[in-house]
N, CA and C atoms as a LAMMPS dump frame, in Angstrom:
ITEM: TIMESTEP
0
ITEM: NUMBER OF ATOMS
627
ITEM: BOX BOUNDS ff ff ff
-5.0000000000000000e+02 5.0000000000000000e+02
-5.0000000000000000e+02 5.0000000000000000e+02
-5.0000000000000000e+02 5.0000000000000000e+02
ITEM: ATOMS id mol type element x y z
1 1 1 N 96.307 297.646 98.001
2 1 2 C 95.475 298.21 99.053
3 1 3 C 94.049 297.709 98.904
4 2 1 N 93.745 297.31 100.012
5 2 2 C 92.401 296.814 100.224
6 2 3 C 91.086 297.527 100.863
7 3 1 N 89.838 297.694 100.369
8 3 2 C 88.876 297.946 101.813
9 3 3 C 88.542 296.96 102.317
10 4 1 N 87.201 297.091 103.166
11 4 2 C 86.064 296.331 103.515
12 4 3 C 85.375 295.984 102.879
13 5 1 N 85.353 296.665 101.591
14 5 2 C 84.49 296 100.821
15 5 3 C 84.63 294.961 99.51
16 6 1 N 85.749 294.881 99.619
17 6 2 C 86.728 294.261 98.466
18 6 3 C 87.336 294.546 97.668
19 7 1 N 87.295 295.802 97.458
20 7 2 C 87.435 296.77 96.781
21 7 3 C 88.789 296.681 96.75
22 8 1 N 89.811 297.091 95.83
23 8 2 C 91.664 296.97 95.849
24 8 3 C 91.639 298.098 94.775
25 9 1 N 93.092 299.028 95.469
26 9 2 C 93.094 300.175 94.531
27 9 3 C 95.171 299.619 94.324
28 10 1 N 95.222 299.919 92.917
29 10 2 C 96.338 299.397 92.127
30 10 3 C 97.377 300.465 90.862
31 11 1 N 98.725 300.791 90.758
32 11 2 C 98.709 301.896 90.168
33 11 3 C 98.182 301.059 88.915
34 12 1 N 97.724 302.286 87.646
35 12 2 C 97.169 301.593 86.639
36 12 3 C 98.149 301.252 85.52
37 13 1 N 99.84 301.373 85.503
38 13 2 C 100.799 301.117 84.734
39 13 3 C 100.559 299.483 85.529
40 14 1 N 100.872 299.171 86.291
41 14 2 C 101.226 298.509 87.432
42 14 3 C 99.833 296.833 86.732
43 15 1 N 99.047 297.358 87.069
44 15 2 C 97.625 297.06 86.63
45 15 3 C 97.218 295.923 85.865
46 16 1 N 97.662 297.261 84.46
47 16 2 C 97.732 296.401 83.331
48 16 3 C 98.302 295.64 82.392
49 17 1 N 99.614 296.25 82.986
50 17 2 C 100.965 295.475 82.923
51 17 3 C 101.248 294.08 83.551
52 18 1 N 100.491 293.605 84.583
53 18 2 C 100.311 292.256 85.429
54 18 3 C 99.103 292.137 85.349
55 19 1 N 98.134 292.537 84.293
56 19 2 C 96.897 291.8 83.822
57 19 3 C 97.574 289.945 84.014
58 20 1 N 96.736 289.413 84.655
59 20 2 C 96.737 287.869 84.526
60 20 3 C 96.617 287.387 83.022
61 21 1 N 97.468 286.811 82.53
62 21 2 C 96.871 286.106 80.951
63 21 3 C 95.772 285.421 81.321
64 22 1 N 94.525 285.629 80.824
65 22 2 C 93.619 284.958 80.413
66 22 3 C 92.703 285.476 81.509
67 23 1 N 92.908 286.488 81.715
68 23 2 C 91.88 287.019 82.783
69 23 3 C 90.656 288.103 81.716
70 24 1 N 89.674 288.055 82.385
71 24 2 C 88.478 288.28 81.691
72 24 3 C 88.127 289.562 82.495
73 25 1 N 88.241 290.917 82.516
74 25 2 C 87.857 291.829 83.297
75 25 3 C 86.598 292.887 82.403
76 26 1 N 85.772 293.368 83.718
77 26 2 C 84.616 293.911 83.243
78 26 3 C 84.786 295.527 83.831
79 27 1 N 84.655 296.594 82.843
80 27 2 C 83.688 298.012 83.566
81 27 3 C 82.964 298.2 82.91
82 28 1 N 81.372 298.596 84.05
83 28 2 C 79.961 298.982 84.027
84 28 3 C 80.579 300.141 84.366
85 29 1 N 80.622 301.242 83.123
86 29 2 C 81.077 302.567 83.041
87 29 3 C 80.18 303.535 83.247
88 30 1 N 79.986 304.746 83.447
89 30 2 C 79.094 305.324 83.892
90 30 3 C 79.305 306.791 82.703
91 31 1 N 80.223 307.47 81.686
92 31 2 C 80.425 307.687 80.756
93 31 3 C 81.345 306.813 80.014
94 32 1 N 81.092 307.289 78.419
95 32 2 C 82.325 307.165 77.369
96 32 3 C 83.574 307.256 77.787
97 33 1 N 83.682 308.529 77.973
98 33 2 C 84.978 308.852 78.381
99 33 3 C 85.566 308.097 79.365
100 34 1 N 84.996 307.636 80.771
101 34 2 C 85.534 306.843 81.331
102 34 3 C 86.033 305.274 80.9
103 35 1 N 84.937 305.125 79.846
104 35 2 C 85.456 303.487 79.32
105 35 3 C 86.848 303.655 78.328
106 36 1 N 86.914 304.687 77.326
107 36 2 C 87.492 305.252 76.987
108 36 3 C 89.149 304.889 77.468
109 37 1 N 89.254 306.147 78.779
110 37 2 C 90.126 306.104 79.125
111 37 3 C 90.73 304.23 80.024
112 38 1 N 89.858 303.382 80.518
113 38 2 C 90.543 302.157 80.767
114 38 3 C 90.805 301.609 79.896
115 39 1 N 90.027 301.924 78.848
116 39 2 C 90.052 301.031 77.674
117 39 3 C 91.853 301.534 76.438
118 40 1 N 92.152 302.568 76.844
119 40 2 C 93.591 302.979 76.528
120 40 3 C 94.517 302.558 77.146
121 41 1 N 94.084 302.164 78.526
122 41 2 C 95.42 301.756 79.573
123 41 3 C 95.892 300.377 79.333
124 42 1 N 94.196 299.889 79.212
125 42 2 C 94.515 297.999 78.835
126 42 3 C 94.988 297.935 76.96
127 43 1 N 95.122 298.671 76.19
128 43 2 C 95.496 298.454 74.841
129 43 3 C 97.234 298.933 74.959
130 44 1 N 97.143 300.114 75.743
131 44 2 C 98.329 301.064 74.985
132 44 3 C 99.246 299.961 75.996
133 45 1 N 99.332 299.668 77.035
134 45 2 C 100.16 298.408 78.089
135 45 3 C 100.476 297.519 77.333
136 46 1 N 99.486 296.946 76.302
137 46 2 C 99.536 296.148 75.601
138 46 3 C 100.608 296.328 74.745
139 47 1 N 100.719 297.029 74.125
140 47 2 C 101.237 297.323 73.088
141 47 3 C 102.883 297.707 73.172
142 48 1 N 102.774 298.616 74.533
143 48 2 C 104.229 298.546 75.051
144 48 3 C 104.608 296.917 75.476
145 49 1 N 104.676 297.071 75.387
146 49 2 C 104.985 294.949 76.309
147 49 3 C 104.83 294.259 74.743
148 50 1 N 104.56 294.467 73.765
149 50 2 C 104.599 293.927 72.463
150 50 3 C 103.805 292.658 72.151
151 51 1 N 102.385 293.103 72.926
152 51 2 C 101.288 292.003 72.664
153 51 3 C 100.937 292.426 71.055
154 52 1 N 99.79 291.596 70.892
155 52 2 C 98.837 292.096 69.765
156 52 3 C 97.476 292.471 70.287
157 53 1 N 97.171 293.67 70.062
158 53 2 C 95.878 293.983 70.794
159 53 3 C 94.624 294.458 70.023
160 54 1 N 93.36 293.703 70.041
161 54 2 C 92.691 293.351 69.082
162 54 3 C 91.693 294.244 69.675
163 55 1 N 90.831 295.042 69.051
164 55 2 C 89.494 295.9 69.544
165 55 3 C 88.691 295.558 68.535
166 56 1 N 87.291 295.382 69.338
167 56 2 C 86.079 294.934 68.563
168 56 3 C 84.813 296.073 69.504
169 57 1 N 84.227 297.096 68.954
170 57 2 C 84.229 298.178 69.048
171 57 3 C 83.291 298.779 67.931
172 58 1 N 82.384 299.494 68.445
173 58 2 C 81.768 300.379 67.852
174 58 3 C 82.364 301.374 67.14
175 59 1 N 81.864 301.932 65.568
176 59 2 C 82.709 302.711 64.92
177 59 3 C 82.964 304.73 65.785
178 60 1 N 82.213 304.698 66.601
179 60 2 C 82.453 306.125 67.632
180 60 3 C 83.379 305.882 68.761
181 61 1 N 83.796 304.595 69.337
182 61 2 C 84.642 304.021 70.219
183 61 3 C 85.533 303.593 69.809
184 62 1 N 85.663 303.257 68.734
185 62 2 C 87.175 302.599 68.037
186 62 3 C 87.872 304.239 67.867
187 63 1 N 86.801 305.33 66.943
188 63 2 C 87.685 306.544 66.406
189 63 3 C 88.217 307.123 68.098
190 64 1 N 87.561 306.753 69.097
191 64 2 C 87.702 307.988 70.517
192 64 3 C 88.616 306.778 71.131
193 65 1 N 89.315 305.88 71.171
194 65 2 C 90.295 305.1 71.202
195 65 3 C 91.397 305.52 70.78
196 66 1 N 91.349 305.423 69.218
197 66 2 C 92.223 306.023 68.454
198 66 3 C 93.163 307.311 68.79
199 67 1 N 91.98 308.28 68.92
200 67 2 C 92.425 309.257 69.1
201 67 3 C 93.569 309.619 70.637
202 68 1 N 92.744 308.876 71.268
203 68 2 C 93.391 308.392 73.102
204 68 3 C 94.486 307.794 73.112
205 69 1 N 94.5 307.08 72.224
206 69 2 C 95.651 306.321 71.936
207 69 3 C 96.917 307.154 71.628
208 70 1 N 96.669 308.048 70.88
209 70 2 C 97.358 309.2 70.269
210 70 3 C 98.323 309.878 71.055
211 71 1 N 96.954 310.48 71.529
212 71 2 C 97.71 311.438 72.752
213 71 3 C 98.294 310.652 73.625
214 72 1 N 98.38 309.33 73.532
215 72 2 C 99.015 308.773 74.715
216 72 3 C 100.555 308.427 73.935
217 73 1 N 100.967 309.27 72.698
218 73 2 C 102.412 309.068 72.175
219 73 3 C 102.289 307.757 71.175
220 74 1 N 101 306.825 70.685
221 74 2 C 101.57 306.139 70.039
222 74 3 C 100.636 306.32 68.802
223 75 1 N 101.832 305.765 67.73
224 75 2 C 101.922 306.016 66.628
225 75 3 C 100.667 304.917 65.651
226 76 1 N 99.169 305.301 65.975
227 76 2 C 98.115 304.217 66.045
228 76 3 C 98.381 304.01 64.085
229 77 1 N 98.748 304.392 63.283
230 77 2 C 98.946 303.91 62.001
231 77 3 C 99.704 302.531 61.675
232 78 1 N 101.16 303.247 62.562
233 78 2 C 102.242 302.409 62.793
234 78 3 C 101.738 301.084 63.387
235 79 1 N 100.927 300.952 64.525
236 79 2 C 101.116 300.043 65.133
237 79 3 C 99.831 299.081 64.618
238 80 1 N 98.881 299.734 63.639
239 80 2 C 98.34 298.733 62.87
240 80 3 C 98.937 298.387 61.817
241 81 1 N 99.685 298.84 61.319
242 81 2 C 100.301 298.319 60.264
243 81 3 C 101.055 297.15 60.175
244 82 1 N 101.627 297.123 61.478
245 82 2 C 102.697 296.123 62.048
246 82 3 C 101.431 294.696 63.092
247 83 1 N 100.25 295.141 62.667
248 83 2 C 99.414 293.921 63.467
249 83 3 C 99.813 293.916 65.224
250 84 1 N 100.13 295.085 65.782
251 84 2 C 100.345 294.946 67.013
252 84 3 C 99.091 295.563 67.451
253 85 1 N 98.437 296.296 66.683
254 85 2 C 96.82 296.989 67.094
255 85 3 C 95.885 296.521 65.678
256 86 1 N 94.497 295.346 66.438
257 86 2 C 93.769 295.249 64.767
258 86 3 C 92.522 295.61 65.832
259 87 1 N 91.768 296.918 64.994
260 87 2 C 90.559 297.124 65.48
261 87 3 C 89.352 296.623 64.172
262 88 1 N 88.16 296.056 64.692
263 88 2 C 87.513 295.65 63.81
264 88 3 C 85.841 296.439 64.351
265 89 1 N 84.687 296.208 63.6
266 89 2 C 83.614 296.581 63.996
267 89 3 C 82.675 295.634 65.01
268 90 1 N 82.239 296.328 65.601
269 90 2 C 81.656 295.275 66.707
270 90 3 C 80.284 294.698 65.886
271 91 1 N 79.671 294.899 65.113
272 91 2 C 78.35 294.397 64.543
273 91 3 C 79.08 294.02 63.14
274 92 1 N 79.818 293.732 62.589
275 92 2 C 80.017 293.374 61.891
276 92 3 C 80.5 291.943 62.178
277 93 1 N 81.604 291.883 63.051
278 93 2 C 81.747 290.794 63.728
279 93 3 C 80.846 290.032 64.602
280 94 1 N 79.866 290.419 64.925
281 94 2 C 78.747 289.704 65.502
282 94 3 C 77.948 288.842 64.646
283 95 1 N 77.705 289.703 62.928
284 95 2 C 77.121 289.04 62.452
285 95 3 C 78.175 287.505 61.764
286 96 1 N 79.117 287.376 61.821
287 96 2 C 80.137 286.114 61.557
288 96 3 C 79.516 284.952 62.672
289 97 1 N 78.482 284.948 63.501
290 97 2 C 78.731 284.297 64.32
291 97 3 C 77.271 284.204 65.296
292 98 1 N 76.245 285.105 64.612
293 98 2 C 74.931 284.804 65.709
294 98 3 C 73.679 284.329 64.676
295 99 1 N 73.055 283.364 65.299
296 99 2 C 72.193 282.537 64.25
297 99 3 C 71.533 282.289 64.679
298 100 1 N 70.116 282.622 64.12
299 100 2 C 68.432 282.941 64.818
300 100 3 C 69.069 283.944 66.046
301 101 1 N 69.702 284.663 66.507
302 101 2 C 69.89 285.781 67.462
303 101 3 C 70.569 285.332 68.969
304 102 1 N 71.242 283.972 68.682
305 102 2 C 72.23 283.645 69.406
306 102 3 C 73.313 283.364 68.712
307 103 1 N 74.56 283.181 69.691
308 103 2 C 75.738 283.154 69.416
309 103 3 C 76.011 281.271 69.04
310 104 1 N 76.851 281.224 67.946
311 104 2 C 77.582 279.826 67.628
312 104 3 C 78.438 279.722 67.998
313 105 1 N 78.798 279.044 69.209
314 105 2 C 79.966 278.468 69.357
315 105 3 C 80.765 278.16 68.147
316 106 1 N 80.833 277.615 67.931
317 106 2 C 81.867 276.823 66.149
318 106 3 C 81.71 277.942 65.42
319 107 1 N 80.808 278.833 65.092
320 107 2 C 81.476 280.173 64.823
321 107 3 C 82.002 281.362 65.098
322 108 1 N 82.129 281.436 66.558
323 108 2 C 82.518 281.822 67.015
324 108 3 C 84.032 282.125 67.437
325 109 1 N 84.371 280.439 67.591
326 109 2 C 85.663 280.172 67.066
327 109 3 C 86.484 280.091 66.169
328 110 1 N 85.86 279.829 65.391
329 110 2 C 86.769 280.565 63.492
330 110 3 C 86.595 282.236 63.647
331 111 1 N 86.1 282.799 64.2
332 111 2 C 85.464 283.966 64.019
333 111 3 C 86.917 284.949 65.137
334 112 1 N 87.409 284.171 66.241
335 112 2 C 88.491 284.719 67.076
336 112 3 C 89.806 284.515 66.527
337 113 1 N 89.689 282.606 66.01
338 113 2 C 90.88 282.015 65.464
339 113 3 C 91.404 282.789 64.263
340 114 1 N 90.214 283.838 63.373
341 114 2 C 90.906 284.096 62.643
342 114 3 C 91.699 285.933 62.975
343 115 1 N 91.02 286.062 63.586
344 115 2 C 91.868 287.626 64.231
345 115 3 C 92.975 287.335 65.063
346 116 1 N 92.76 285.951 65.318
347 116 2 C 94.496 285.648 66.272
348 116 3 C 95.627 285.23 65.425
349 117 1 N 95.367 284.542 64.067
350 117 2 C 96.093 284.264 63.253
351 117 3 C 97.577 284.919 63.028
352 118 1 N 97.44 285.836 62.936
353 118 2 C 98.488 287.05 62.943
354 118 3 C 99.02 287.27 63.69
355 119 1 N 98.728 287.302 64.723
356 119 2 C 99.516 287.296 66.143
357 119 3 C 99.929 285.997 66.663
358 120 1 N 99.832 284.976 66.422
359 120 2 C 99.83 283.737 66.627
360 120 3 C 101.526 283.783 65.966
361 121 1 N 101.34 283.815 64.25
362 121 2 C 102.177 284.097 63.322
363 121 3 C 103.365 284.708 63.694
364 122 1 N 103.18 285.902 64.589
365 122 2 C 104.149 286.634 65.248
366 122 3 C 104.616 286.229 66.987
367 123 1 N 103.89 285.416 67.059
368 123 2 C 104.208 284.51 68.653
369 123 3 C 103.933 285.556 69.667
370 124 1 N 103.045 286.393 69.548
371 124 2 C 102.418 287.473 70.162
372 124 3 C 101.977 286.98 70.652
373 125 1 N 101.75 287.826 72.395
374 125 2 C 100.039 287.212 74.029
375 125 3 C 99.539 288.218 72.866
376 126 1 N 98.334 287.825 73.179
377 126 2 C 96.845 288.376 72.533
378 126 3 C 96.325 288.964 74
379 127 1 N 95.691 290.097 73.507
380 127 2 C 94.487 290.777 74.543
381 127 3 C 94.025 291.361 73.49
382 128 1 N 92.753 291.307 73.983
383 128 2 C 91.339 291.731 73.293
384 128 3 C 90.385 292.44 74.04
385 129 1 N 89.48 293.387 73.437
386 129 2 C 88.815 293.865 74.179
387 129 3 C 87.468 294.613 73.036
388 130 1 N 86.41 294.632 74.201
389 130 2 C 85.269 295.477 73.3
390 130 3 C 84.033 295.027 74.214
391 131 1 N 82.792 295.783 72.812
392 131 2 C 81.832 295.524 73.193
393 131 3 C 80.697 294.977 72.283
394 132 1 N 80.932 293.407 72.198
395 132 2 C 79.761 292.887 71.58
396 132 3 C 78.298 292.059 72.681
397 133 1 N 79.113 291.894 73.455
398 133 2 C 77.681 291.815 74.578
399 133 3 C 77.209 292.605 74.796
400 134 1 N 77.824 293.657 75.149
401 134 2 C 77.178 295.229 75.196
402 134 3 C 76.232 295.923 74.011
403 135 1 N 76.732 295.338 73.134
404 135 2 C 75.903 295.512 71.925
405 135 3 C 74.191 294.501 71.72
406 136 1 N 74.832 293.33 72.229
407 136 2 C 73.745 292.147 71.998
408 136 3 C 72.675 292.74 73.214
409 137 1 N 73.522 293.368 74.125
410 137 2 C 72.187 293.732 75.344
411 137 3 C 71.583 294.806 75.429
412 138 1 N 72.197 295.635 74.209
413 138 2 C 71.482 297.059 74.162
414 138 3 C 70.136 296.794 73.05
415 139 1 N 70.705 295.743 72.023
416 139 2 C 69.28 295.277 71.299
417 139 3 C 68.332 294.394 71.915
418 140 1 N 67.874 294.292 73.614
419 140 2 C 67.677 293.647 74.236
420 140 3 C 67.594 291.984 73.735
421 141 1 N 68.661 291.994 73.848
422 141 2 C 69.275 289.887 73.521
423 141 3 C 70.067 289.562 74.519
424 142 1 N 69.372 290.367 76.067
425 142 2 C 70.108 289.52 77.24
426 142 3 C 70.837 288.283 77.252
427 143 1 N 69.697 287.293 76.51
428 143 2 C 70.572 285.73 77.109
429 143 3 C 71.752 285.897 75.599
430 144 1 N 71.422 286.485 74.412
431 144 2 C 72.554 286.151 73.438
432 144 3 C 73.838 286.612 74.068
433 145 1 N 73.668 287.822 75.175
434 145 2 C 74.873 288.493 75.434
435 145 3 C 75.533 287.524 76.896
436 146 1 N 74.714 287.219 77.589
437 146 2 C 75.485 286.571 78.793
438 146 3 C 75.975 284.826 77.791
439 147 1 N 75.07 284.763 77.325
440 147 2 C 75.469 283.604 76.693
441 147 3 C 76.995 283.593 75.474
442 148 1 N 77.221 284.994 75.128
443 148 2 C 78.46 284.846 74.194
444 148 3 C 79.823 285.416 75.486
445 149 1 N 79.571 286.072 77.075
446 149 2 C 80.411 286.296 77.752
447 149 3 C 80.849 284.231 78.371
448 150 1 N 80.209 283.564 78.532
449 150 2 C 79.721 282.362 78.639
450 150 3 C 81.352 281.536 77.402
451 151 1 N 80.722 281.958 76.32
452 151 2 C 81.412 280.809 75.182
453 151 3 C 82.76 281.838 74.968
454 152 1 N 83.202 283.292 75.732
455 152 2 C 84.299 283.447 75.55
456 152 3 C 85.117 283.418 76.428
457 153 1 N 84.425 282.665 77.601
458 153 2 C 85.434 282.075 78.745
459 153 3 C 86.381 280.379 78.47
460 154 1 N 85.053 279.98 77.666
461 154 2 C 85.335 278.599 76.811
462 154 3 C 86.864 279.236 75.295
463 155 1 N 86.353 279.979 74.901
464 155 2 C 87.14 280.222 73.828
465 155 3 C 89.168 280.477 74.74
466 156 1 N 88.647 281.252 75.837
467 156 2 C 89.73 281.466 76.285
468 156 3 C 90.75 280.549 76.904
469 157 1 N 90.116 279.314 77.059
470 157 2 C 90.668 278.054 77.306
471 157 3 C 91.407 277.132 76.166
472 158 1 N 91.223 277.313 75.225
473 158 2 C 91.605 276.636 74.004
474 158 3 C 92.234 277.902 73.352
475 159 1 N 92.245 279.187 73.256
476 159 2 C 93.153 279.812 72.524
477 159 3 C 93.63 281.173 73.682
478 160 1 N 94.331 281.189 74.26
479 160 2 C 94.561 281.987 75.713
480 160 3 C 94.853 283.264 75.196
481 161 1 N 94.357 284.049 75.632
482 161 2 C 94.394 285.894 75.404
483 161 3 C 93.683 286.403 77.026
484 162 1 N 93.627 287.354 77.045
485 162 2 C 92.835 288.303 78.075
486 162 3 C 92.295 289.481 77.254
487 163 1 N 91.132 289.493 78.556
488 163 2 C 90.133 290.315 77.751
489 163 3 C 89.809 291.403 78.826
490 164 1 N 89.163 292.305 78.371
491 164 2 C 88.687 293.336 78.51
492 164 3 C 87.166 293.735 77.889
493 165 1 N 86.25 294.11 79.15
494 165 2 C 84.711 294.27 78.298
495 165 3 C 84.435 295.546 79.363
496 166 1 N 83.546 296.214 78.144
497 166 2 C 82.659 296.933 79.073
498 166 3 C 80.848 297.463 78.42
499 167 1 N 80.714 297.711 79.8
500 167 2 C 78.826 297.826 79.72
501 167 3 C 78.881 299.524 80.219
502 168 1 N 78.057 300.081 79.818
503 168 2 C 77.385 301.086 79.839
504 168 3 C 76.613 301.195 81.383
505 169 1 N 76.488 302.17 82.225
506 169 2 C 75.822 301.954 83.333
507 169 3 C 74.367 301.741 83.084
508 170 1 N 73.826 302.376 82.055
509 170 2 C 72.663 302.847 81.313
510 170 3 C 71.783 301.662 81.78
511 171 1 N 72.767 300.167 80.978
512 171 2 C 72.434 298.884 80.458
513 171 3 C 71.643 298.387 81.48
514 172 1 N 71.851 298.916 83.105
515 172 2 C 71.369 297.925 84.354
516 172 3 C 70.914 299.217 85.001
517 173 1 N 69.501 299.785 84.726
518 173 2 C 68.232 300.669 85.849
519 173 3 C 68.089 299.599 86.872
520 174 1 N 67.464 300.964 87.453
521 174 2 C 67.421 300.28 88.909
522 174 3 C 66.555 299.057 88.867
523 175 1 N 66.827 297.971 89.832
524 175 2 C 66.08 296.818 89.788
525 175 3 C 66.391 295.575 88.795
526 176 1 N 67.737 295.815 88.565
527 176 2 C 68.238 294.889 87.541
528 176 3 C 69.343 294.267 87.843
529 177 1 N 70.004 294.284 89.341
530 177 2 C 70.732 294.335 90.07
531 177 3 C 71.529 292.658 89.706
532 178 1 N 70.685 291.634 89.639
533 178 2 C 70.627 290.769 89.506
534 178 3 C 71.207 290.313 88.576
535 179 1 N 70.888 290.92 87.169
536 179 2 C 71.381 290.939 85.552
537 179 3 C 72.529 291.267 85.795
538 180 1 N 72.697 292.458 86.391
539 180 2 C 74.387 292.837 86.587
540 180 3 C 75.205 291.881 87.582
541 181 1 N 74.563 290.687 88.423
542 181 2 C 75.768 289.968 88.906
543 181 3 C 76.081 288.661 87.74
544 182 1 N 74.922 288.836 86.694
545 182 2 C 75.351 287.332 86.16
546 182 3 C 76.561 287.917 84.834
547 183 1 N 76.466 288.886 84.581
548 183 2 C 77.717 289.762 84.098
549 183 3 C 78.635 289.102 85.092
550 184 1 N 78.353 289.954 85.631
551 184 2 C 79.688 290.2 86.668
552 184 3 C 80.222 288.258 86.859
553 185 1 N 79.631 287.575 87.363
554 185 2 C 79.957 285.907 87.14
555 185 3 C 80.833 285.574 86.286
556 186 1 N 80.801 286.031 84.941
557 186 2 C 81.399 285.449 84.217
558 186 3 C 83.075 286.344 83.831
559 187 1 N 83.248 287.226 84.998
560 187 2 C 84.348 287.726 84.536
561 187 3 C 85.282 287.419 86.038
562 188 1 N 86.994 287.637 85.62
563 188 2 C 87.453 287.311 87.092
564 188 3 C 87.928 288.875 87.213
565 189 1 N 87.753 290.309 86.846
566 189 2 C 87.698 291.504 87.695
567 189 3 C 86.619 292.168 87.084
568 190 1 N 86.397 293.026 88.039
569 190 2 C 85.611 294.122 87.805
570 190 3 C 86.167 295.531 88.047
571 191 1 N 86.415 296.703 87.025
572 191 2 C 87.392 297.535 87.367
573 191 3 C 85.653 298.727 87.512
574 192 1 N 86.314 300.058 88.557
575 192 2 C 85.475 301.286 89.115
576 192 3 C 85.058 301.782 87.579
577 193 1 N 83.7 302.22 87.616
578 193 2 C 83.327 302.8 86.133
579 193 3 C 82.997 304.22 86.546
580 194 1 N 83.098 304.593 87.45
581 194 2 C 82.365 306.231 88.428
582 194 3 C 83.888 307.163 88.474
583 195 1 N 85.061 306.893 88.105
584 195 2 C 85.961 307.849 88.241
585 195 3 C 87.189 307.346 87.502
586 196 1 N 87.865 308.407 87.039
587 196 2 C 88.842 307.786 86.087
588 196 3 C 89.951 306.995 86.629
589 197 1 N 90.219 305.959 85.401
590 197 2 C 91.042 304.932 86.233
591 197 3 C 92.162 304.894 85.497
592 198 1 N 92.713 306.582 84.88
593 198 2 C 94.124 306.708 84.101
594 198 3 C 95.21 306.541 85.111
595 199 1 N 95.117 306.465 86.259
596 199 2 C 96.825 306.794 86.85
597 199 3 C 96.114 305.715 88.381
598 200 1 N 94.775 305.443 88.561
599 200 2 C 94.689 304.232 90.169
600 200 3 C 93.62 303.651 89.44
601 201 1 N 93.754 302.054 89.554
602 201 2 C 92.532 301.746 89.092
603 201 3 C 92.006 301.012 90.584
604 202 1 N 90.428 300.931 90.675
605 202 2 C 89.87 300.178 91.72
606 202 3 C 89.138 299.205 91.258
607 203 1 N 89.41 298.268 91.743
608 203 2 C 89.206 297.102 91.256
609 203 3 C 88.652 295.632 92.204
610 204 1 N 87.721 295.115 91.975
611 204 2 C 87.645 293.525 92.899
612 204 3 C 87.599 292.662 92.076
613 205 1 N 87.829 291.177 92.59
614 205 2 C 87.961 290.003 92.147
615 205 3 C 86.615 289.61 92.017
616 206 1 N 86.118 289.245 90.935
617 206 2 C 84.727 288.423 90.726
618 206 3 C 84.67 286.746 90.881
619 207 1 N 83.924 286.114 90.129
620 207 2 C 83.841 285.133 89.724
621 207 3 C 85.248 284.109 89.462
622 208 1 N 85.203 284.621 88.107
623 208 2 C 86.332 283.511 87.062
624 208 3 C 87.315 284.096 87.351
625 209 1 N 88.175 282.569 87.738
626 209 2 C 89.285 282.904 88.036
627 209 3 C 90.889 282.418 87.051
């Protein structure tokens, strides 16, 4: 279903289950809880379908994941144990890979290659998801952050996964409108961050396709 405005509403089993491989999707969330909850639909899908699903994540968003995850029936011990769920820290992993306060390509890529390893190993699709741009732009390092959404469209070409990101509404006050399309550029959806998107998600086509 379509509007006028481009807008497409989709069930969210449906969704994330025919995520495109190698599609790059963005929500500018407007709470936690709302990122939260997409951010369960695109892992726990995952996980049924027997990807490997990698979170890079703040240590208050990985535990409220976790827990989401839970209640959503799966067994989040189990399924790290078995490398079908690896959550890691989002600043920890940033620092593998930003030098003078931008991002390295070439480390960047040892830095993915080696969290795919395992799943690779297991002939697992990879999806990934988090927030390290979100992170790079909350320490205001605008260009480090559009610039590492940038080198993980490149990364996604040479080692194919789909991703999942999200920004904070916070990140873009008014008059920043602009900042938020060059986000938005570098991803091919953009999912609704203003209402929960557990059971319809709304969604348009961006940029990358």
């Amino acid at each position: 279903m379509t509007n006028n405005t481009g807008w497409k509403l989709a069930n969210a089993d449906l969704f994330w289950g025919d995520l495109a491989f190698c599609g790059h999707t963005l929500q500018v969330y407007d709470t936690d809880e709302l990122y939260v909850d997409a951010f369960a639909g695109f892992i726990s899908t995952g996980i049924h379908l027997g990807d490997c699903c990698i979170v890079i994540a703040t240590e208050a968003h990985r535990h409220a994941l976790d827990q989401k995850l839970m209640d959503l029936g799966i067994d989040v011990e189990a399924v790290k144990a078995d490398n079908s769920y690896i959550a890691v820290d989002a600043y920890e992993t940033l620092s593998k890979f930003i030098v003078d306060g931008m991002p390295d390509e070439q480390l960047l890529g040892k830095t993915m290659s080696a969290l795919f390893e395992k799943a690779y190993e297991a002939k697992r699709l990879v999806r990934a998801g988090g927030e390290m741009s979100a992170v790079l732009f909350a320490q205001g390092n605008r260009e480090a952050a559009i610039s590492l959404e940038r080198m993980t469209n490149k990364v996604i070409e040479t080692h194919p996964f789909s991703v999942f990101c999200g920004f904070s509404r916070t990140a873009f006050p008014n008059g920043e409108d602009m900042i938020l399309h060059h986000f938005c550029a570098e991803h091919s959806r953009l999912i609704a961050g203003s209402e929960s998107q557990c059971e319809l998600i709304h969604y348009r086509e961006t940029a990358v396709a």
